[in-house]
Kinemage of the C-alpha trace (Angstrom):
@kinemage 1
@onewidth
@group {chain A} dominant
@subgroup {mainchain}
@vectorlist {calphas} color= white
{ca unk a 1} P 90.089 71.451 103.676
{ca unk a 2} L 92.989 70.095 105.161
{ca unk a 3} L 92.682 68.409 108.523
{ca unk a 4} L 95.023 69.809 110.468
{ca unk a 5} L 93.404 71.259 113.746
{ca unk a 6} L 95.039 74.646 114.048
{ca unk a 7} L 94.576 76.945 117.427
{ca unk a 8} L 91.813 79.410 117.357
{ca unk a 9} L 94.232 81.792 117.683
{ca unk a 10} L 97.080 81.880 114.963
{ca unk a 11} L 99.740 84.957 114.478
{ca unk a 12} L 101.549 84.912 111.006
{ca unk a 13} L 105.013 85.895 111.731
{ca unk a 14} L 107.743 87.286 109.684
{ca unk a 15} L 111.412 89.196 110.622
{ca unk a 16} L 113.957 91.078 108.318
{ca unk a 17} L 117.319 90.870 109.699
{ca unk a 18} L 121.494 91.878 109.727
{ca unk a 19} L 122.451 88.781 107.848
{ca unk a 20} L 121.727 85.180 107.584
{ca unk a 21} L 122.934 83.566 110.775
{ca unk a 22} L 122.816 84.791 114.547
{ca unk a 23} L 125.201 81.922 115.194
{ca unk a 24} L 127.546 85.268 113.633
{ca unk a 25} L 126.104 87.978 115.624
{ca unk a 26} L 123.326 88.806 113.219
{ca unk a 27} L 120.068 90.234 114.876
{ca unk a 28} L 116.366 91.282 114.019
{ca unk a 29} L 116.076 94.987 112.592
{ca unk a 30} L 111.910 94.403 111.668
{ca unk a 31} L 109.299 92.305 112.833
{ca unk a 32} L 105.880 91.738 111.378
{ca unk a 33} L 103.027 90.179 112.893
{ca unk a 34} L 99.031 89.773 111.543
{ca unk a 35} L 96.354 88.121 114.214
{ca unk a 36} L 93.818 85.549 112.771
{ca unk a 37} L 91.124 84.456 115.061
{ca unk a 38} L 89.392 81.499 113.953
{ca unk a 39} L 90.562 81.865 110.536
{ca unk a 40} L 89.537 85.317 110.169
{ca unk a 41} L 91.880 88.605 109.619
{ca unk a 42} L 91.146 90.525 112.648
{ca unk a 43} L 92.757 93.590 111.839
{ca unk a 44} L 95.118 93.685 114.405
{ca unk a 45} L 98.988 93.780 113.960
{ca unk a 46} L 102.194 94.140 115.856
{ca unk a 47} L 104.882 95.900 113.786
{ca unk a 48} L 108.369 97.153 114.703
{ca unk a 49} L 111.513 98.409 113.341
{ca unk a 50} L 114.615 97.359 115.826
{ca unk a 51} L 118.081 99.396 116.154
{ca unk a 52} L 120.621 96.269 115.642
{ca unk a 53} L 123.621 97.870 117.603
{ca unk a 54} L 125.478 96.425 114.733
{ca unk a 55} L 126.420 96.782 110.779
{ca unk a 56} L 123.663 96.111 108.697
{ca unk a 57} L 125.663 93.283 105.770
{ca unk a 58} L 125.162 95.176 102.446
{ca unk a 59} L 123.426 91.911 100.937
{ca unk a 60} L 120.506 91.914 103.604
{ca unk a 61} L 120.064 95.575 102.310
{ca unk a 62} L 119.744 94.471 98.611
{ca unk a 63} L 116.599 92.316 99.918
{ca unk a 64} L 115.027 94.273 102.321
{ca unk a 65} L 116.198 97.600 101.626
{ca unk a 66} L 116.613 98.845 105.321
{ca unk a 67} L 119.928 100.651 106.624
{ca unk a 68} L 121.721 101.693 109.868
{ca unk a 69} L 120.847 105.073 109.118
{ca unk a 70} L 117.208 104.315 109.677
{ca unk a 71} L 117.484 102.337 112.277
{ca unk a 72} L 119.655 104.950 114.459
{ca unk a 73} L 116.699 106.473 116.317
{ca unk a 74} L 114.668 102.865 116.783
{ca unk a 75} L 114.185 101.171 120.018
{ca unk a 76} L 116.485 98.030 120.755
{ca unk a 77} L 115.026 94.857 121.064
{ca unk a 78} L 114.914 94.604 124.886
{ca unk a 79} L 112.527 97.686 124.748
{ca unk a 80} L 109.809 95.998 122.453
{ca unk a 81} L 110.276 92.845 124.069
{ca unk a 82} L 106.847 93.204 126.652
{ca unk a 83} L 104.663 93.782 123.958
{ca unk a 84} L 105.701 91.123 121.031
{ca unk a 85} L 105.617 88.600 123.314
{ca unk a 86} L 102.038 90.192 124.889
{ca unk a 87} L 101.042 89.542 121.066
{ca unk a 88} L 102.177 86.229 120.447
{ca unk a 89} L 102.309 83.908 123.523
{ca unk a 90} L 99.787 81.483 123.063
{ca unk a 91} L 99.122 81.492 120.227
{ca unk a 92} L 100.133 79.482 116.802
{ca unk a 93} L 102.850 81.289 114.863
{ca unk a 94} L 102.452 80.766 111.282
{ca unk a 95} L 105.837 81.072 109.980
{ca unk a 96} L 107.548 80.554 106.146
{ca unk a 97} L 111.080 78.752 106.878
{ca unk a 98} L 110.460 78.891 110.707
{ca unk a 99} L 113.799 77.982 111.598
{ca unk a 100} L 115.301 81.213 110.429
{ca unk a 101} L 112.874 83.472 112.125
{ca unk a 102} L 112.328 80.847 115.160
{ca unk a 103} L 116.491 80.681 115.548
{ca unk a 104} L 116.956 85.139 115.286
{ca unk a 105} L 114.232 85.253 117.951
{ca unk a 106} L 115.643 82.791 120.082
{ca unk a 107} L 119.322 84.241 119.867
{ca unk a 108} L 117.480 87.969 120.636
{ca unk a 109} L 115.873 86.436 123.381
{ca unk a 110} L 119.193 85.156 125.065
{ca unk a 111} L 121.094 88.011 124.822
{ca unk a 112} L 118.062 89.798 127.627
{ca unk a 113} L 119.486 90.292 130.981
{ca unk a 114} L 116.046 88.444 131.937
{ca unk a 115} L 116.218 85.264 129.853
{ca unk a 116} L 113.394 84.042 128.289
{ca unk a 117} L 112.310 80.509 127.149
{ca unk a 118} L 112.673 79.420 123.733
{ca unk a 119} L 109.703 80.735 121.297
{ca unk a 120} L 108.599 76.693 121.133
{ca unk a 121} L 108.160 76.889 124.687
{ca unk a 122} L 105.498 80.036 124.505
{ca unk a 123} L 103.870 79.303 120.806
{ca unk a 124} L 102.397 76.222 118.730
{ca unk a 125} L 104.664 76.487 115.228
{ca unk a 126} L 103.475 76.264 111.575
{ca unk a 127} L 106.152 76.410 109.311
{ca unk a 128} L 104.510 77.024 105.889
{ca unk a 129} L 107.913 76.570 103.863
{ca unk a 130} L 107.878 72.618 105.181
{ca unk a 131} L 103.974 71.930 104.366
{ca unk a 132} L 104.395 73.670 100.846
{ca unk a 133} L 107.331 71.330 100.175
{ca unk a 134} L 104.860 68.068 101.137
{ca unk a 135} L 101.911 69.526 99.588
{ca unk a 136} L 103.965 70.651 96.149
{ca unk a 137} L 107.055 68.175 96.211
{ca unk a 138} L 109.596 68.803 93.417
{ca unk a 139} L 107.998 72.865 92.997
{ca unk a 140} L 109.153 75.977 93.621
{ca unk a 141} L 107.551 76.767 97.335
{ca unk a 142} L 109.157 80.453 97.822
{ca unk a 143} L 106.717 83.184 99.016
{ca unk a 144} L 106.475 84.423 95.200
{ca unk a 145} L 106.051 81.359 93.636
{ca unk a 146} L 103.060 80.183 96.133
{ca unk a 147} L 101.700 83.393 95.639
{ca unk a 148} L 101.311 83.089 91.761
{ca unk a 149} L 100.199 79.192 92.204
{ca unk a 150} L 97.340 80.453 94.651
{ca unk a 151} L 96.490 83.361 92.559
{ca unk a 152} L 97.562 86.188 95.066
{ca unk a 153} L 98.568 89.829 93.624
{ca unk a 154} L 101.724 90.344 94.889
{ca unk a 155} L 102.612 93.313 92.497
{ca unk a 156} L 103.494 95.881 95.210
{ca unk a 157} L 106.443 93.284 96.673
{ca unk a 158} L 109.647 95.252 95.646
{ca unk a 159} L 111.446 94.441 98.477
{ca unk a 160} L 111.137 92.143 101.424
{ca unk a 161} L 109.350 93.826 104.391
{ca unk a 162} L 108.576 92.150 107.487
{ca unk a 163} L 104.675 93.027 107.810
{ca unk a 164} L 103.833 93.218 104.038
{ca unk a 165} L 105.179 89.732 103.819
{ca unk a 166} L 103.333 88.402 106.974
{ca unk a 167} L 100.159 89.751 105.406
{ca unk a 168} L 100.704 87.975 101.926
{ca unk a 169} L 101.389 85.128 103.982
{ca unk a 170} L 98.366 84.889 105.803
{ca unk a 171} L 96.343 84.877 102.530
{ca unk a 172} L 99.023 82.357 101.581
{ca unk a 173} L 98.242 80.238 104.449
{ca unk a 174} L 94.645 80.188 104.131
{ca unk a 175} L 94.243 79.104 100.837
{ca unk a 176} L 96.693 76.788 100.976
{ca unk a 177} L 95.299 75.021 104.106
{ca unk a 178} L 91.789 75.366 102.500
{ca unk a 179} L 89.988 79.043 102.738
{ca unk a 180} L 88.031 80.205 106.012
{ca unk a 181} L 86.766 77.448 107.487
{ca unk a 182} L 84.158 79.318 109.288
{ca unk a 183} L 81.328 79.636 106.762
{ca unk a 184} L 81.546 76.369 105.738
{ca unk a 185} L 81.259 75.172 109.387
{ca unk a 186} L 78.371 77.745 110.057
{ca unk a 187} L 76.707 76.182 106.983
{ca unk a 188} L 77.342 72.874 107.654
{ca unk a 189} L 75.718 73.773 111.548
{ca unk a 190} L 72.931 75.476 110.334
{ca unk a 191} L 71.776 72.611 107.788
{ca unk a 192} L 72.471 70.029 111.460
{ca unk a 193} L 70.361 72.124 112.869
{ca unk a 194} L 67.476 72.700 110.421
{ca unk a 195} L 67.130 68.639 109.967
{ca unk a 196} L 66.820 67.608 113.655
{ca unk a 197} L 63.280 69.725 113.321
{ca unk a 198} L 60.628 67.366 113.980
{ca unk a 199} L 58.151 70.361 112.131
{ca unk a 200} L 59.798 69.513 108.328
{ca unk a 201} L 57.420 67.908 106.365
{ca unk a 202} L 58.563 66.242 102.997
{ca unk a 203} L 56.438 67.714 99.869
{ca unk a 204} L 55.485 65.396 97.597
{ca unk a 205} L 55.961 61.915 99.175
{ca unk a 206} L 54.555 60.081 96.184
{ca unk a 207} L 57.061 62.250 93.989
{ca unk a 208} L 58.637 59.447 91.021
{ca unk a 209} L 63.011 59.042 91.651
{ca unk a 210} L 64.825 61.784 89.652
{ca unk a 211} L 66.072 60.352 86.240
{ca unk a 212} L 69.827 60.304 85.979
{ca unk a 213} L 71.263 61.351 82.777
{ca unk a 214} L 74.704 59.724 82.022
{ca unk a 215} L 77.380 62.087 79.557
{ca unk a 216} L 78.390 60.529 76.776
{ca unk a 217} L 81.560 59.798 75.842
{ca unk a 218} L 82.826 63.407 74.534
{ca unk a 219} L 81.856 65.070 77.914
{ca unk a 220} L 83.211 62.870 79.933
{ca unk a 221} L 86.771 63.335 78.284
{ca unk a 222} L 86.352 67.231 78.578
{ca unk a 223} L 85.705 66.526 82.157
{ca unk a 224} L 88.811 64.737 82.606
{ca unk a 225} L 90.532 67.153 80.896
{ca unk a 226} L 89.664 70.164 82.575
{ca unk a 227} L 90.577 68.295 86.151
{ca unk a 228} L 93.919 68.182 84.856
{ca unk a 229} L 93.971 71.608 84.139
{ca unk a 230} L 92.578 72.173 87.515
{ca unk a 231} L 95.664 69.750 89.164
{ca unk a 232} L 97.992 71.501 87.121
{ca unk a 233} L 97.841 74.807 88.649
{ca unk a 234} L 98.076 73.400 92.131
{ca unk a 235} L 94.376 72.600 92.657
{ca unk a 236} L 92.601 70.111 94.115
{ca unk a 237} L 89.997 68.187 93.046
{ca unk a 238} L 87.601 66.205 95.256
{ca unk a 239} L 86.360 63.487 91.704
{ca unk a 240} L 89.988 62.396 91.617
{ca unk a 241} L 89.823 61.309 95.364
């Protein structure tokens, strides 16, 4: 389990955009947004499509597919503004290469007539891109490849898509920061709890010490073995530590 303390509250975030940099005039045309409370999928989502006011460069299209033409009837981003921020202030945005979506949200948010502070200023900021990189140094750490080396089915990715990849990424994130904590802490509370009972008795007091049976030399290689097997694949094991 890694040891980070993360917020009850955590939105995984994601945005398709015009181009690469806003520094050029490039702007959100999608954003995609999955709530986890307590490390739990909640079901709820914020999801958006965005009229740019601006050409959409034919290379963004090639990756996410979207065009002006479907954008034409969308709101712009000052009329969706109220409710993403309703959806993630306060919380922790979970984020793969949070720069890039951090920096197009920031630019949106200083071209409003009302100008609001910077998305650091309203949200905690996990950027899974940078612990991938420390956790898997000198791997691949795209959204694809953490997806295979976690074991997630991400068959039906054809094309990049704001809330299908904040939903991969939230399974992403989980895993990769160790599963849902909350059953193990439940378990771990509820085994607390059951041994501060002053009605356990012990059964068997006079009961002779279990015998210990060492592995001989054979199984302890295929043990070794299959913990590299196990580290190989991205794994971790808790014997090596």
């Amino acid at each position: 389990m890694d040891n980070r303390k993360f917020l009850n509250r955590i939105v995984v975030l994601d945005t398709e955009t015009t181009g690469l940099n806003p520094q050029e005039g490039h702007r959100i045309i999608e954003i995609g947004c999955v709530e986890l409370i307590n490390r739990r999928l909640t079901g709820k989502r914020f999801h958006v499509y965005i009229n740019p006011e601006r050409i959409i460069d034919i290379g963004a299209i090639a990756v996410h597919g979207i065009t002006n033409q479907f954008l034409d009837d969308k709101p712009h981003f000052s009329e969706i503004t109220d409710d993403f921020l309703a959806f993630i202030e306060g919380a922790e945005l979970v984020i793969h290469n949070a720069p890039f979506d951090v920096g197009f949200i920031n630019y949106e948010f200083s071209l409003l007539k009302n100008k609001i502070k910077a998305v650091s200023d309203l949200c905690a900021i996990f950027d899974t891109l940078a612990y991938a990189r420390k956790k898997h140094p000198g791997q691949r750490n795209s959204l694809d490849a953490l997806c295979k080396r976690y074991g997630i089915d991400n068959s039906h990715r054809d094309l990049h898509g704001a809330l299908l990849d904040s939903e991969i990424l939230a399974d992403v994130f989980l895993l990769m920061t160790g599963g849902q904590s909350s059953l193990l802490e439940e378990t771990h509370s509820e085994v607390e709890q059951s041994s501060s009972r002053s009605d356990i008795k012990q059964l068997h007091p006079d009961r002779q010490t279990i015998k210990i049976i060492q592995c001989n030399s054979d199984e302890l290689v295929a043990h070794h073995e299959r913990l590299e097997t196990i580290l190989k694949t991205g794994g971790a094991c808790i014997w090596n530590q």
